[in-house]
N, C-alpha and C positions, 0 to 999 in steps of 0.2 A: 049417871055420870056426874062426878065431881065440875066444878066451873072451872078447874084448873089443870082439867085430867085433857092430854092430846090425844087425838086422833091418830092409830096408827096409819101410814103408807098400804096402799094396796102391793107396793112392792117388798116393804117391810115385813108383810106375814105372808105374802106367796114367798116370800126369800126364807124367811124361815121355817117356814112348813116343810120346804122340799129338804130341810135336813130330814127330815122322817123318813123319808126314803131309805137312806141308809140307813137308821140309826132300826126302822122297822126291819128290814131286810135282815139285819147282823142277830139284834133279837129272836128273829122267827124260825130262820132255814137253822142254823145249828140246834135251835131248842130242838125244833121238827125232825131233826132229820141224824146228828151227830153221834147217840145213843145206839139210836136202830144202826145206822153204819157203824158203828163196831160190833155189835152186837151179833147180827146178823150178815154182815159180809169181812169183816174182819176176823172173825170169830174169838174175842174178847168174853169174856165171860161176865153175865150181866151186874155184878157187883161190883168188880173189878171197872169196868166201865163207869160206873158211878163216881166212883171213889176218882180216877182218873178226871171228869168234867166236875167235880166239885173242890179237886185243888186245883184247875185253870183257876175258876170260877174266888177262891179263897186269895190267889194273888192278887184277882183284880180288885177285891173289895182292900185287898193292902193296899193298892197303891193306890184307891182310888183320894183318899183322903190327902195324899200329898199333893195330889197332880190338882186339886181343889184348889190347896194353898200356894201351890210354883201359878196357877191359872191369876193368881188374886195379886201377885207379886208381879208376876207382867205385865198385868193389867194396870198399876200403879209406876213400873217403869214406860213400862212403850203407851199407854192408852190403849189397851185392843187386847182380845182373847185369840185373835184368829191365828198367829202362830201356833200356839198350841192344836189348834183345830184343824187347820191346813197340812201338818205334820201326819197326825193319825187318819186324817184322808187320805192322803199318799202311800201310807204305807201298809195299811187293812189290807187292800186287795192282795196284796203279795204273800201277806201271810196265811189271809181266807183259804188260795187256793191251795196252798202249802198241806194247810191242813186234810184236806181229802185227795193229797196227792201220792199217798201211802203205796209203794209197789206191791204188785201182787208177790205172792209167796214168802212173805215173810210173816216168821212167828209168833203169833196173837200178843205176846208182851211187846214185843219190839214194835209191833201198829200200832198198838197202844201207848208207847212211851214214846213214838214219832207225834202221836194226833196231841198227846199232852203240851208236847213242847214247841209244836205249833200254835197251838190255841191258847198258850199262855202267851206268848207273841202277838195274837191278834187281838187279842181281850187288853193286850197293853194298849194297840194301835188304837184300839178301840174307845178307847177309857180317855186317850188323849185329845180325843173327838167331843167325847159326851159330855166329858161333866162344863169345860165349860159353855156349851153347848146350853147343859140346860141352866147353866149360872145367866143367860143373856134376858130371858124376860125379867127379870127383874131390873134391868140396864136398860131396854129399850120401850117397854110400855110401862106407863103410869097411872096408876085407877084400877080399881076392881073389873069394871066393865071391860077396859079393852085387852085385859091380860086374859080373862075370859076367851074373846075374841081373839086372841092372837093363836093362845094353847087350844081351841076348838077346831080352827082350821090345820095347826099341826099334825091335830089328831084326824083326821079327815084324811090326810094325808098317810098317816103313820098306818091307818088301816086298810087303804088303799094298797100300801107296801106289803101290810102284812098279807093280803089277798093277793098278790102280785107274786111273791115267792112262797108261801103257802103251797099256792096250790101251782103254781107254775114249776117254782123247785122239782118235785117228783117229775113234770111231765121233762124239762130238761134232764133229769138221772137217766128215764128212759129211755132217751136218744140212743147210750149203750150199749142196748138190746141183751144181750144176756151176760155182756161184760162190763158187770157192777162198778169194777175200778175205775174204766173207763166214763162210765156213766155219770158217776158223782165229781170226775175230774171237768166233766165239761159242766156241770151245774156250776160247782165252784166259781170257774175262768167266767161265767156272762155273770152268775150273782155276785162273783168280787167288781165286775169294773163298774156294774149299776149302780153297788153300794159307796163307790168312791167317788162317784161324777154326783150322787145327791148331798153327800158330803162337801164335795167341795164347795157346791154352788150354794152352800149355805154358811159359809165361812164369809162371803163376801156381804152379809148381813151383822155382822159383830162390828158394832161403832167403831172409827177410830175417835183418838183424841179424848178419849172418855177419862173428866179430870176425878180420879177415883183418890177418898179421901186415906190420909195414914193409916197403918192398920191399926186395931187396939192392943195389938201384943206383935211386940217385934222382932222380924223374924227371923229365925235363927235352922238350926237342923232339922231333921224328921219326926224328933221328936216333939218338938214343939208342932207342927203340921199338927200332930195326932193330939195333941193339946188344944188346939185352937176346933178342931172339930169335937173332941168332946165336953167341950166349952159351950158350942151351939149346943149341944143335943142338954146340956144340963140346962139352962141359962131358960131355952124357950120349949115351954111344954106344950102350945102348939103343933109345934114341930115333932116333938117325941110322939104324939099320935100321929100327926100324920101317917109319920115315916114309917110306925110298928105295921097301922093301918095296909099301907103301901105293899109292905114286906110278908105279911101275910097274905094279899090280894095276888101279889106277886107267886109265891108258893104255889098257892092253887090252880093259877092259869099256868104257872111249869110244869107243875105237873099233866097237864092236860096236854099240855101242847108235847110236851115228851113220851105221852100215850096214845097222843089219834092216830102216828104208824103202825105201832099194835095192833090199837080198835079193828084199822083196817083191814088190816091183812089176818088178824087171828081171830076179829069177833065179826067182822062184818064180811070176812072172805074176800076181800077184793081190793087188788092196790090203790085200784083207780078211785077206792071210797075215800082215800084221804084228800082226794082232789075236791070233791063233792063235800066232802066233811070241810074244808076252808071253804069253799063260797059259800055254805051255809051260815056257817059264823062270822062270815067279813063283811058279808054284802050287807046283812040289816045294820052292822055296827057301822059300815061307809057311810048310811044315810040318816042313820042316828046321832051321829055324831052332831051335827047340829043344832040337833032339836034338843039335846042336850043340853046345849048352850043357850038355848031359849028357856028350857028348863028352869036352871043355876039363875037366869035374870027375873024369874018370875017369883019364885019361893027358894031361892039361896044354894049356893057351890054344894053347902055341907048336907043340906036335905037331900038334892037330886040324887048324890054320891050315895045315902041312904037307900036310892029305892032303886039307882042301876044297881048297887051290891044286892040286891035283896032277889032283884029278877034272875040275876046271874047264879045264883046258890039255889034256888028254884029250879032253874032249868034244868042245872047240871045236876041235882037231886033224883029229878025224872029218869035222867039216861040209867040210873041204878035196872028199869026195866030189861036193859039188855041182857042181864045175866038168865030171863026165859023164854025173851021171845027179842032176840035182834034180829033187824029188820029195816028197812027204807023210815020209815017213820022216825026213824034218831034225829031226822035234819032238822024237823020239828023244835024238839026243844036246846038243841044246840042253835038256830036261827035268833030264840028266845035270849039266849047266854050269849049272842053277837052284839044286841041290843043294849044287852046293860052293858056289857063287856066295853061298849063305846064312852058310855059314862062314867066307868072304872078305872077309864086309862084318863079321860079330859079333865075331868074334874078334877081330880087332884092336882095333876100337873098345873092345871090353874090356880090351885088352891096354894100353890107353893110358893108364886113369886109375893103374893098375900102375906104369908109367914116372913118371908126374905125382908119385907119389905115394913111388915110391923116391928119386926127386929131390932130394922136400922134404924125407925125413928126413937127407941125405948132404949137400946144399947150400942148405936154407933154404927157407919157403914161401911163396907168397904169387904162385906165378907160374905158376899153374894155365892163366890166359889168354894169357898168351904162347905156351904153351905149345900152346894150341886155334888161336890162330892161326895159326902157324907150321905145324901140322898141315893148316889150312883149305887154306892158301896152296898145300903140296904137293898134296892132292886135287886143288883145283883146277888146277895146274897139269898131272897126268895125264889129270885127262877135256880139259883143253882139247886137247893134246896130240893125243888120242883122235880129234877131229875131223879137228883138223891133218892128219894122217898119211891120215884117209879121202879128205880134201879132195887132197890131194898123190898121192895111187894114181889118184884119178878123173881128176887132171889130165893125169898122164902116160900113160893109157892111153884118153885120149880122149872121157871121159864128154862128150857134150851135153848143155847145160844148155835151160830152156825158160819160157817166159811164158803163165801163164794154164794156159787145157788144151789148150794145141800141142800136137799129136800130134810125135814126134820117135822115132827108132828109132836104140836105143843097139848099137856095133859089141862082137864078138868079146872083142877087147881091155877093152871096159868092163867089161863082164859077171865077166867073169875077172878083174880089178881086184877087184870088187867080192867074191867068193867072195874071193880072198885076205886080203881086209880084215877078212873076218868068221869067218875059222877060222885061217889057217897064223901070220899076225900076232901075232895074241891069244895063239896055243899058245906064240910064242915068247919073250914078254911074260912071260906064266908064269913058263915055266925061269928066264929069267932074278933074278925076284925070288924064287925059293927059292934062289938061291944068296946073296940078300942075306938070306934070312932067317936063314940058318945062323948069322948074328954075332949076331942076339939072343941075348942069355946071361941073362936076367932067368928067374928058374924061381919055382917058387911058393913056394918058401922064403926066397927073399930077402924077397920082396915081403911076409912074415907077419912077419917079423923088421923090415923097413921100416917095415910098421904100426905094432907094437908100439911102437917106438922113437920114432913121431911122437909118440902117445896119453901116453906117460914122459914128452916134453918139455912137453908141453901143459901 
């Protein structure tokens, strides 16, 4: 810890951890869940489904880069992001439910062109939340150390959510009983108000009065927005790995998470496996999370991130075994991929207000939300990806899709799609983004020197 670096509030990062709540919630149940519900009770055809969650998903990454820079612009008229924040809290859950509130008997394009037009709505609500959500640690902690500590206990959080509607999600569908519609409407209605009450109560952590300095380019239409975000992304190549980094990390665990109701029900025969299948990969990433962050202080943010990625691509490499003998033993190396999976989501997240923050003292400040957007925008577009690519393996290897609770018997080829999707895929996802990570060059000495250097001009 720098001599000039504060101490965060214990209310400070229990305030903003409990955004993870919702922000885990919104990420998880749709990735988990939105796919198979068309797929399988709407009876959407599986590419067609794709193709539908990946333009939600293409609007949000539009607008995520504006809502960065309108985030950066309030910030400089009122002092404070939390209107922006407070808005998309409010109005997520209305559209959450919207979206699986599809009536029965109507015809697979028209549930489909209903669930589209919902979850473009919500992924707006949603984006209004996020990005400057995650523009705040760089605003309220200063020093490598306690942004560490701030994004460790988010993530603590954020997996706790994920293991909360994971595996919770399904057991409320079930309530139902054999009427699917119903079942996913009443998930919906308790996972929207959960996701909005942890939203909100993390809006009241966004300083006010925050005297944020002129922009470096002034602001003008949407285009300019998209200007000043691919301005960061040229300007700091920190950042452009990160973010690739991020974006393919992202990819890999979509896809995963848009295949464990598959695994379930096609490879491992039993719904209730996807219940089992989340607490096996939450529960070690809940208490890793931490140790994480001991990690990152002992031998550095960018190293740890090196060897959660590395556990993570390992693990998920092994499950390749399910295509000859699937069986109870999966939880195994999926508990392993929970573990890194912890270090996968903290560390970066940590590593970002770092970037934000070397930025401002080398090129000026004030552009902490461009900076979250552009960041959102890439997330975003790896989980959408995530589905993409599930929906695209399903298609080609013949998945049958179905309505209602059609019984339907998936062939050979699906099956073995589906295993691919959920272990040899993701392994390679991995590799690939540790080799993007090798360009990070930001170490912890720049970043104390960065500090120091803002706090002099101040």
């Amino acid at each position: 810890m720098t001599a000039t670096e504060r101490v965060l509030s214990r209310r400070t990062v229990v305030g903003y951890a409990l955004g993870s709540l919702g922000t885990g919630g919104f990420a998880t149940l749709p990735g988990l869940v939105l796919v198979f519900y068309m797929t399988d009770t709407l009876g959407v055809g599986a590419l067609l489904a794709g193709v539908l969650v990946t333009v939600a998903k293409i609007w949000d990454v539009i607008i995520d880069p504006v809502i960065g820079a309108r985030s950066d612009s309030a910030l400089r008229r009122s002092g404070s992001r939390r209107g922006f924040m407070r808005t998309g809290a409010l109005l997520l859950p209305l559209f959450f439910v919207l979206t699986f509130a599809v009536p029965a008997g109507l015809p697979p394009a028209t549930s489909g062109i209903w669930v589209l037009l919902a979850f473009v709505l919500t992924a707006t609500a949603f984006s209004l939340f996020q990005v400057p959500y995650i523009a705040l640690p760089a605003e309220i902690a200063d020093g490598y150390d306690q942004r560490t500590r701030l994004l460790t206990w988010r993530v603590v959080v954020l997996t706790f959510s994920i293991l909360l509607f994971g595996a919770g999600g399904p057991m409320l569908r079930s309530l139902g009983g054999d009427n699917e519609y119903l079942g996913y409407l009443l998930m919906a209605i308790v996972a929207g108000v959960v996701i909005g009450i942890g939203m909100l109560l993390a809006t009241r952590v966004a300083p006010r009065g925050v005297a944020a300095p002129a922009p470096v380019e002034p602001s003008g239409g949407i285009r300019r927005h998209y200007a000043a975000g691919i301005a960061v992304l040229r300007r700091s190549q920190p950042f452009r790995a990160l973010l690739i980094t991020f974006m393919l990390q992202g990819l890999a665990t979509g896809v995963m998470l848009a295949g464990a109701n598959y695994v379930a029900v096609w490879v491992l025969h039993s719904k209730d496996a996807l219940t089992l299948l989340f607490v096996a990969l939450i529960a070690p990433a809940l208490f890793c999370a931490p140790l994480w962050g001991v990690i990152a202080r002992r031998i550095g943010k960018e190293r740890g991130f090196v060897f959660a990625s590395m556990l993570f691509g390992v693990a998920a490499l092994a499950l390749t075994a399910m295509l000859w003998a699937p069986g109870s033993w999966v939880y195994l190396p999926v508990a392993l991929a929970g573990a890194g999976y912890a270090g996968m989501q903290s560390l970066p997240m940590a590593m970002l207000p770092d970037v934000i923050s070397h930025d401002a003292a080398t090129h000026g400040d004030g552009q902490a939300g461009t900076f979250s957007g552009v960041w959102t925008a890439g997330e975003t577009i790896g989980m959408a990806l995530g589905a993409t690519a599930l929906t695209l393996m399903l298609a080609m290897t013949g998945y049958t899709e179905s309505v209602g609770t059609t019984s339907v018997v998936q062939g050979e080829a699906a099956v073995a799609g589906i295993v691919l999707s959920f272990s040899v895929l993701p392994a390679a996802l991995i590799g690939l983004s540790l080799l993007t990570l090798r360009r990070y060059a930001l170490r912890r000495g720049d970043i104390d020197r960065s500090d120091i250097e803002a706090e002099a001009l101040a």
